[in-house]
N, C-alpha and C positions, 0 to 999 in steps of 0.2 A: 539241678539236683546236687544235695549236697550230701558227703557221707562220712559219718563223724563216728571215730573209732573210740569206743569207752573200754574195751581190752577181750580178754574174756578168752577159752581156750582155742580160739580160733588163731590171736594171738601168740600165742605161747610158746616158748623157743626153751631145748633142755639147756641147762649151765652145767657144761662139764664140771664146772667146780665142786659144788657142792650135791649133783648129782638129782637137781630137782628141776621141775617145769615152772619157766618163770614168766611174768606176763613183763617182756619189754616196754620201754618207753619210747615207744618208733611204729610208721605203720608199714615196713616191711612185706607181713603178709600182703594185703591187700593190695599196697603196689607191684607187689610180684604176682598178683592175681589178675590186677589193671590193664600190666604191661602186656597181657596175650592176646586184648581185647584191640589195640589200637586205636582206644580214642581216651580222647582225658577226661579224668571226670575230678571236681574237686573233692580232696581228701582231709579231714583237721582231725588229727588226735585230741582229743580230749579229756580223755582220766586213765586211760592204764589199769586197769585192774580187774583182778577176779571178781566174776559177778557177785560172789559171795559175799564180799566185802565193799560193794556200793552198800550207800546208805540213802536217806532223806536229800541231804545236801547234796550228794552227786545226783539224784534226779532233778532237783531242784536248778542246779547247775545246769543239766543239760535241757529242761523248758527253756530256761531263760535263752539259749544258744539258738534253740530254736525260734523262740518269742524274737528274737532283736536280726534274723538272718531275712534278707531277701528273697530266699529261696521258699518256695511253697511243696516241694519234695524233698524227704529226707532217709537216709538207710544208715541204720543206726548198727556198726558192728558191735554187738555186747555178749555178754556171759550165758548159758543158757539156763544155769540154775536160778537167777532172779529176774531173766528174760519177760517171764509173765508179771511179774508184780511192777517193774518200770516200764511194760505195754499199758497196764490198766490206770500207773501214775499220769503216762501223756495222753491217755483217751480221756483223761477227765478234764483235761486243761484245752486241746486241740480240735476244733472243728473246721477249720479251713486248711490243713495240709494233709498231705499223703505224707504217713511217718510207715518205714518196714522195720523192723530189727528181725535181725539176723546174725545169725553162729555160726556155732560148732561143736560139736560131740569129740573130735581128735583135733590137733592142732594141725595147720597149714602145714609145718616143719615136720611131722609125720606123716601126715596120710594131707595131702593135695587137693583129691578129689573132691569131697566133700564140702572143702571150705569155697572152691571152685566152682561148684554147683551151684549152694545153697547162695553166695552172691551173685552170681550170674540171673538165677531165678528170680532174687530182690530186683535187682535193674531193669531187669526184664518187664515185670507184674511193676515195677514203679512207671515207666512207659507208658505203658497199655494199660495201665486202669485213670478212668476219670475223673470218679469219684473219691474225698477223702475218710481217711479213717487212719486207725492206728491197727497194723498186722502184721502177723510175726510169718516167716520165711523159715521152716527147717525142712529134715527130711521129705523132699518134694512137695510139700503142704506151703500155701500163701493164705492165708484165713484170716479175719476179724478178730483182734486180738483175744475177745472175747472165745472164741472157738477153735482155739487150739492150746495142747499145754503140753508139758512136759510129764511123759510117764516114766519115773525113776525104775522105776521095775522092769524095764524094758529099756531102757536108754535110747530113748527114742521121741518125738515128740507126734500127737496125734487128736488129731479131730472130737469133740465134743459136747 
């Protein structure tokens, strides 16, 4: 299993400086989420950024990461605003791996739980299921990418 950090606010740490949420170049979170579990799992950052600001190229990038890796499992930390549109980019390329992407609604550096869960659930559900496919991991929901999205109006993401 391999779990490749593209940014997103699960990432997200405040800069005292200029008084804004900024998405580091480090995977902190997630090793700090790692370390409570006691066993290693490999971790490669790979774009840093708000999901907002992925484009064609950073999906593109991150097929190829997965097209050229050994690994046939992969948990993709990413953004949750463009979450759905880079699940439906790697189901159209992907039939032989289990790919999960997974977030966050509040950043790891605010609120813990959440980001805590919602990976733990990924590793989890990447485990124990057999079959491949591309699905997204939020609010207690593990689903077929196709069947789960994000409801803005609710800040929440849900079954449909």
């Amino acid at each position: 299993m391999l779990i490749l950090n593209t940014g997103g606010t699960l990432n997200k740490r405040y800069n005292t400086l200029n008084g804004e949420l900024e998405v580091p170049v480090d995977n902190i979170a997630i090793e700090n989420i790692l370390d409570t579990v006691h066993i290693k799992y490999n971790v490669a950052g790979v774009i840093y950024k708000d999901s907002l600001d992925m484009d064609i190229n950073d999906r593109k990038m991150l097929a190829s990461i997965i097209m050229e890796s050994k690994e046939d499992t992969f948990i993709i930390i990413h953004g949750t605003d463009t979450m759905s549109e880079s699940a439906e980019f790697l189901d159209e390329i992907f039939e032989d791996r289990k790919i999960i992407l997974v977030g966050a609604m509040k950043p790891f550096e605010i609120e813990a739980i959440e980001s805590s869960l919602n990976l733990g659930m990924a590793i989890g559900f990447a485990k124990a299921i057999d079959s491949f496919g591309v699905f997204i991991c939020m609010n207690g929901y593990v689903e077929q990418c196709s069947k789960i999205k994000k409801n803005r109006l609710k800040a929440r993401f849900e079954c449909v």
